[in-house]
C-alpha positions as a Python dict, from the first residue, in 0.01 Angstrom:
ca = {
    (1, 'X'): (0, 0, 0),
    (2, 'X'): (-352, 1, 50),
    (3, 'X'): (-347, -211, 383),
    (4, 'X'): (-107, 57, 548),
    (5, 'X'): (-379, 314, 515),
    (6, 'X'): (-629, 282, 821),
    (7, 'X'): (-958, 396, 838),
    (8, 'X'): (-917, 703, 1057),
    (9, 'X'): (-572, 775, 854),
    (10, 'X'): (-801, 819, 547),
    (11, 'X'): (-813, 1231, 366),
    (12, 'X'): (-1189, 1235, 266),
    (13, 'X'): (-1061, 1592, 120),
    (14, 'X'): (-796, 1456, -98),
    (15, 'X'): (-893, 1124, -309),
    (16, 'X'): (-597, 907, -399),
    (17, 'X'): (-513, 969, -798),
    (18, 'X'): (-435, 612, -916),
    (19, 'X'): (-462, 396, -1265),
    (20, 'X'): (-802, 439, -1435),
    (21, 'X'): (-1048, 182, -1191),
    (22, 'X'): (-1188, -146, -1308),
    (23, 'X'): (-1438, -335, -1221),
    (24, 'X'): (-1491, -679, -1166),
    (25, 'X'): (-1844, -841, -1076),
    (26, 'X'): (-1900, -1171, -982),
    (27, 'X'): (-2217, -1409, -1140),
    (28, 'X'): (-2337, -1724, -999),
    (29, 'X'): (-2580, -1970, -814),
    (30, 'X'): (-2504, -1894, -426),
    (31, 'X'): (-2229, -2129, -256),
    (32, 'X'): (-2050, -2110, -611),
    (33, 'X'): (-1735, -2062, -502),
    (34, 'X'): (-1773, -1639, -557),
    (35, 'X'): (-1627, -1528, -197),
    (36, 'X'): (-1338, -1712, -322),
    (37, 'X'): (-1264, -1599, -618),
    (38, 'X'): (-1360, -1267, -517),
    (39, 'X'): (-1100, -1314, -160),
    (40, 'X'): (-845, -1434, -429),
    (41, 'X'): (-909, -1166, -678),
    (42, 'X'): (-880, -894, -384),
    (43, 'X'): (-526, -1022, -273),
    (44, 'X'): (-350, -844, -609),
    (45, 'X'): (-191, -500, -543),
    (46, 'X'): (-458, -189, -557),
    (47, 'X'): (-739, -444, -553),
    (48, 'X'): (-1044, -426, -317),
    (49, 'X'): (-1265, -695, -292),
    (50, 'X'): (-1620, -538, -117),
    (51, 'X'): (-1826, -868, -129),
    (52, 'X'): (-2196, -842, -206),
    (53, 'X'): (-2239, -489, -263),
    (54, 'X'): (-2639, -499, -341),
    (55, 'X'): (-2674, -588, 37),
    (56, 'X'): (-2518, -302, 151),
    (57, 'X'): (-2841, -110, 294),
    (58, 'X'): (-2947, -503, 432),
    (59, 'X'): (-2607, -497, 632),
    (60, 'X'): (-2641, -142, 720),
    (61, 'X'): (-2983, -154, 885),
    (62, 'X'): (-2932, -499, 1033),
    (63, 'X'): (-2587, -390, 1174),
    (64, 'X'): (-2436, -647, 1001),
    (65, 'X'): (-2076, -751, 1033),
    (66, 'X'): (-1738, -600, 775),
    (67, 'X'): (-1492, -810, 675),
    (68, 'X'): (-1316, -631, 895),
    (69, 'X'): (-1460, -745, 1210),
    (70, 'X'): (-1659, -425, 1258),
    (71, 'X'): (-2006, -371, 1266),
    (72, 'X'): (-2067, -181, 875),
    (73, 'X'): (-2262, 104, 1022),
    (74, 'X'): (-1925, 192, 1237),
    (75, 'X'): (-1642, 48, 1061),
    (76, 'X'): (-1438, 328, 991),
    (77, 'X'): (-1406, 262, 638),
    (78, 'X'): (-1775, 238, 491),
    (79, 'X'): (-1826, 564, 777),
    (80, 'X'): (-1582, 755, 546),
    (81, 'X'): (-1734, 632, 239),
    (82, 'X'): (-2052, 764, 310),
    (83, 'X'): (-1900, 1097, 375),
    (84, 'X'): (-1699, 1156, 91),
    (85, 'X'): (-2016, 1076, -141),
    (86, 'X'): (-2145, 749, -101),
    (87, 'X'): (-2567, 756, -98),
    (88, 'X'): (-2731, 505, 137),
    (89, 'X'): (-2939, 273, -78),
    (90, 'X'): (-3292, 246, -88),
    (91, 'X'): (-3286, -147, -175),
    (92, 'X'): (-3061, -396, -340),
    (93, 'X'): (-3160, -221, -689),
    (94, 'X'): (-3108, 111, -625),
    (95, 'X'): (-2777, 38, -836),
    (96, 'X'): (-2697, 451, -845),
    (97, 'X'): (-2659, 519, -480),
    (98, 'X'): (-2461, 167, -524),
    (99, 'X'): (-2252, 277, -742),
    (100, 'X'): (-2229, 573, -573),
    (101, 'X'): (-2072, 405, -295),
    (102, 'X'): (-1820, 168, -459),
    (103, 'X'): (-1684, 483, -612),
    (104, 'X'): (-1625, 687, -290),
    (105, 'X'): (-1454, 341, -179),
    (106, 'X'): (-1219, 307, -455),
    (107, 'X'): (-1157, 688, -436),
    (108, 'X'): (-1061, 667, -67),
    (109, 'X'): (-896, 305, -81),
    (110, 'X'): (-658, 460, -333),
    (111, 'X'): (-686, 67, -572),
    (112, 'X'): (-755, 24, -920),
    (113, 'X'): (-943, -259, -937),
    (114, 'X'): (-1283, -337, -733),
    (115, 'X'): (-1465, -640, -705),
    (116, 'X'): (-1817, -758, -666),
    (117, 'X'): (-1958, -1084, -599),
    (118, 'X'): (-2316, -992, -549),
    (119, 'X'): (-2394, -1265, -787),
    (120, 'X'): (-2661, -1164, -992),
    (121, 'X'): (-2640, -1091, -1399),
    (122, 'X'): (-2858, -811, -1336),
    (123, 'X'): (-2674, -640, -1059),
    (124, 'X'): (-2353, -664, -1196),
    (125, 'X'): (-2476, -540, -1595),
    (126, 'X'): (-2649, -261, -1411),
    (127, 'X'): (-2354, -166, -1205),
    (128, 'X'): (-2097, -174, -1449),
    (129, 'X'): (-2327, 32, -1622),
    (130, 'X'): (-2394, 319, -1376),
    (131, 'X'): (-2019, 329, -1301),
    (132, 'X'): (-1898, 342, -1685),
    (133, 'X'): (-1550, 204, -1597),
    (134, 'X'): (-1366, -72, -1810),
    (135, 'X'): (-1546, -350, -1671),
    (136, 'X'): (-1559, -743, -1674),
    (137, 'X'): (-1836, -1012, -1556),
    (138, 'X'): (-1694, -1349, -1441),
    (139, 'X'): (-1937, -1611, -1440),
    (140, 'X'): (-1840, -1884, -1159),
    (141, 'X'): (-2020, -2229, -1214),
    (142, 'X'): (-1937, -2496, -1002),
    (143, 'X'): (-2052, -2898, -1040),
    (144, 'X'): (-2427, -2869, -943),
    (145, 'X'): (-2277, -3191, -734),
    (146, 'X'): (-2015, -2999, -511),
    (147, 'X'): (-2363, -2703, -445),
    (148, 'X'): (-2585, -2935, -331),
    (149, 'X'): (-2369, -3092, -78),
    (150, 'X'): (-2303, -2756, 38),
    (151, 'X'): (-2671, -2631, 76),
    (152, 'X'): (-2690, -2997, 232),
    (153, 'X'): (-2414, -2948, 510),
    (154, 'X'): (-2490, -2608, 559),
    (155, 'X'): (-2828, -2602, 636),
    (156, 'X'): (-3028, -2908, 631),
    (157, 'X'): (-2757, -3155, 800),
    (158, 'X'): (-2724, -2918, 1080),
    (159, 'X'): (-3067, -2959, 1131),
    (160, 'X'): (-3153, -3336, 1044),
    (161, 'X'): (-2763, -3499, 1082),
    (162, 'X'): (-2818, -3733, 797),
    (163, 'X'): (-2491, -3752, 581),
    (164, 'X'): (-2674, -3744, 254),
    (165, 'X'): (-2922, -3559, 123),
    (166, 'X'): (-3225, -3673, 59),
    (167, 'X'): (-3405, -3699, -251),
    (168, 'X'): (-3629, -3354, -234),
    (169, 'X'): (-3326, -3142, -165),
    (170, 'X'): (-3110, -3293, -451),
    (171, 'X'): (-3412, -3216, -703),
    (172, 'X'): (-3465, -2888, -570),
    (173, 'X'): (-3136, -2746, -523),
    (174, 'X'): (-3024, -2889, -863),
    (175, 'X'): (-3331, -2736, -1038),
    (176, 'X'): (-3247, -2381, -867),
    (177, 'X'): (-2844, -2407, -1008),
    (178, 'X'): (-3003, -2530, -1376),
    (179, 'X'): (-3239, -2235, -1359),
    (180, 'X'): (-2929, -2024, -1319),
    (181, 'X'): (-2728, -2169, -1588),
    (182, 'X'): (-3022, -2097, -1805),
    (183, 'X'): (-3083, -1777, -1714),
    (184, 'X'): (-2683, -1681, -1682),
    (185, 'X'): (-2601, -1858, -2048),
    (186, 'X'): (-2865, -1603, -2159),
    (187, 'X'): (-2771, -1303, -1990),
    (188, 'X'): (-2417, -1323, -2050),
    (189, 'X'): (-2278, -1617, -2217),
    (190, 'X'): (-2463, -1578, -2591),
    (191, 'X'): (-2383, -1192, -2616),
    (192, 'X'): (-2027, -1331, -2466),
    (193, 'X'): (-2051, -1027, -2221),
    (194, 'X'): (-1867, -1227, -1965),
    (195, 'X'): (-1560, -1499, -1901),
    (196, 'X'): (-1696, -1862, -1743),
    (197, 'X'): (-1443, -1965, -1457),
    (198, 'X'): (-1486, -2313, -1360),
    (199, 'X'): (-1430, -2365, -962),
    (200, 'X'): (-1283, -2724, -1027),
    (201, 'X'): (-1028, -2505, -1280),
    (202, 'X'): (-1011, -2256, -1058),
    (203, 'X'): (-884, -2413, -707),
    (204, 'X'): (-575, -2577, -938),
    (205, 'X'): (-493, -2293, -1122),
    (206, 'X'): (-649, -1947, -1031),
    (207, 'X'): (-425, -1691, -1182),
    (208, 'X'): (-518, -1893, -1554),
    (209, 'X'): (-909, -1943, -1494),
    (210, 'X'): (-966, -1610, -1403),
    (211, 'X'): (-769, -1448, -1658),
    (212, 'X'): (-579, -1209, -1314),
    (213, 'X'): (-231, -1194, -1311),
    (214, 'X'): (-22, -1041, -1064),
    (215, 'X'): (134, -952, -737),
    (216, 'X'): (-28, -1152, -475),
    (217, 'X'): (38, -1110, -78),
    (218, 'X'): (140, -1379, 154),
    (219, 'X'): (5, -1422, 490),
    (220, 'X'): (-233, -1113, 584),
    (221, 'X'): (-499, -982, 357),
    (222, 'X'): (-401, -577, 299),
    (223, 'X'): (-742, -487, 273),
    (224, 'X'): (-1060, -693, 407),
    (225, 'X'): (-1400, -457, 396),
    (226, 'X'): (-1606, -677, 209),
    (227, 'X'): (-2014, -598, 289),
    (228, 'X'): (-2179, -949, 282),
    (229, 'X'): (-2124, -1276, 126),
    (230, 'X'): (-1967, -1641, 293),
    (231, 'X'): (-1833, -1584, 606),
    (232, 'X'): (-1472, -1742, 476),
    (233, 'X'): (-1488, -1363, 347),
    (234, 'X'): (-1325, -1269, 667),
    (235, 'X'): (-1017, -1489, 645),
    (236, 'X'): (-966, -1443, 262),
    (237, 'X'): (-623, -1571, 272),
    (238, 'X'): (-700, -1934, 381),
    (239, 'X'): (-604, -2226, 157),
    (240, 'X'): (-856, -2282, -166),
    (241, 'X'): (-1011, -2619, -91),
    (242, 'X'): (-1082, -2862, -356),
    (243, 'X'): (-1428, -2909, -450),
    (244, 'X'): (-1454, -3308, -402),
    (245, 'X'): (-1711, -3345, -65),
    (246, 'X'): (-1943, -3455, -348),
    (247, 'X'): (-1737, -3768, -431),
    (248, 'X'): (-1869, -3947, -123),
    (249, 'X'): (-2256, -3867, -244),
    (250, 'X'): (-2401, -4275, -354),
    (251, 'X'): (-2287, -4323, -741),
    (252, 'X'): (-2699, -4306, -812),
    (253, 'X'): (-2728, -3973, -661),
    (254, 'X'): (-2422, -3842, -841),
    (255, 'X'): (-2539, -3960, -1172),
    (256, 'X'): (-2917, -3821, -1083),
    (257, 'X'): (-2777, -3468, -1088),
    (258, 'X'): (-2581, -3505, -1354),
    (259, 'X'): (-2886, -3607, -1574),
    (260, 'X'): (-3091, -3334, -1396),
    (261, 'X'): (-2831, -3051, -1469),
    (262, 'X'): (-2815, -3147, -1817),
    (263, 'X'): (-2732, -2965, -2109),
    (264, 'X'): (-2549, -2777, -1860),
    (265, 'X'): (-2347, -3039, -1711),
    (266, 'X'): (-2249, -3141, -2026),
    (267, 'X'): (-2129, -2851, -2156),
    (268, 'X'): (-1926, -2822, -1870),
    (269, 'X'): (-1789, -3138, -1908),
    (270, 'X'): (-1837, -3263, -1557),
    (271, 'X'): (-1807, -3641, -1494),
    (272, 'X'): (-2135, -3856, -1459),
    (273, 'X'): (-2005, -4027, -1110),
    (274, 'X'): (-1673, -3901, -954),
    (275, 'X'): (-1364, -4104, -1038),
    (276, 'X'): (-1270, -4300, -717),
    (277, 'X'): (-891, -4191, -841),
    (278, 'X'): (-979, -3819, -747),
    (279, 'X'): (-802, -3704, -425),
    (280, 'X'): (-809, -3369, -246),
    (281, 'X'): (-619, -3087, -365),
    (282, 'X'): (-574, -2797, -193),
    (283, 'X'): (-364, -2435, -348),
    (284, 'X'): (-294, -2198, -125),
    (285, 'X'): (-304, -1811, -221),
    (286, 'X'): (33, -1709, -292),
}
């Protein structure tokens, strides 16, 4: 199993043979839900789940933290990656010595199935491009609602302890996740290069909404390494909360980002104002 194999246990000289690899990369507005669904998607057997790979030379050079609790530029794992063939990257684009790298870690991790959630439609086209596997693009939207809260309490409430956010935030953020859509829908949805996962799907039913069946672990996660992303990345295994914070925004507020997210919202189908009947659900992996 691919947890059993520690980093210092690791052959560099003899790559693990395993199924032909796939990739996965993850597409959407930051605080989508995509360390999730990524976390989730990295519990199935001979999955890794590396987290926002385009920030690997950021992490690097800042000394940034692995899910593993190591510091990336001496966690045993990305140390032998780099070894075995992986090329530092210049930037966030330089998508070769990227790809570079997630191949030496799927080599070495001995999975068949690797995940990205760096988020961008570029990134992940260009990726699945330089690495010329069977690949597949899931595009993870969630209610512009449930992102602004989110940008809300995770920034400007620490800073200003109001419980709502104002009206500048809710305009901005909601105009950054419709710029998104727009750009995403053309991107990926009208060539249908991708498959849309809904978070408010996904926390009831994640095996369906993202299309992965399979054997999932209980308790710990076999294989945590992921680069950069939410820091829920490093307990991967935690319950999938339900996306409903948003419920207790005023009714006026609700319905303003519902009209500013339109077509989008729409489309989606997300309500204009919550229904008060809505209670919290939470799945846990298993």
């Amino acid at each position: 199993m691919i947890g059993d194999r520690k980093a210092d246990e690791i052959d560099e000289t003899e790559p693990i043979h395993s199924a032909p690899p796939r990739f996965v990369g993850i597409v959407g507005v930051p605080r989508c839900g995509s360390t999730m669904v990524g976390s989730y998607l990295g519990l199935g057997g001979r999955a890794i789940f590396v987290g926002e790979a385009t920030r690997f030379r950021l992490q690097y050079d800042r000394v940034g933290r692995c899910g593993c609790g190591e510091q990336i530029p001496s966690c045993g794992f990305w140390q032998s990656v780099l070894r075995h063939g992986g090329e530092l990257p210049e930037s966030d684009t330089d998508y070769s010595a990227i790809a570079s790298i997630l191949r030496s870690a799927i080599e070495l991790s001995g999975a068949s199935l690797l995940i990205d959630s760096s988020k961008s439609a570029v990134s992940a086209l260009a990726l699945a491009e330089h690495l010329g596997w069977d690949s597949t693009i899931l595009m993870v939207v969630r209610d512009p609602r449930g992102h602004v809260i989110s940008v809300h309490q995770g920034w400007r409430a620490k800073r200003t302890n109001d419980a709502d956010p104002d009206w500048a935030l809710l305009a901005r953020v909601t105009g950054s996740w419709w710029k998104h859509q727009a750009l995403d829908t053309w991107r990926l949805r009208i060539p249908r290069r991708c498959r849309l996962v809904k978070y408010d799907k996904f926390e009831k039913d994640p095996a369906r909404e993202t299309g992965v069946h399979g054997p999932l672990v209980d308790g710990e996660v076999p294989f945590n390494h992921s680069i950069a992303g939410n820091p829920s990345r490093k307990t991967p295994n935690r319950a999938i909360a339900g996306d409903v914070r948003w419920h207790s925004m005023p009714p006026l507020k609700q319905l303003a980002v519902f009209v500013l997210g339109l077509p989008f919202t729409a489309i989606y189908r997300y309500p204009p104002i919550a229904s008060f009947s809505v209670g919290r659900r939470k799945a846990h992996l298993r």
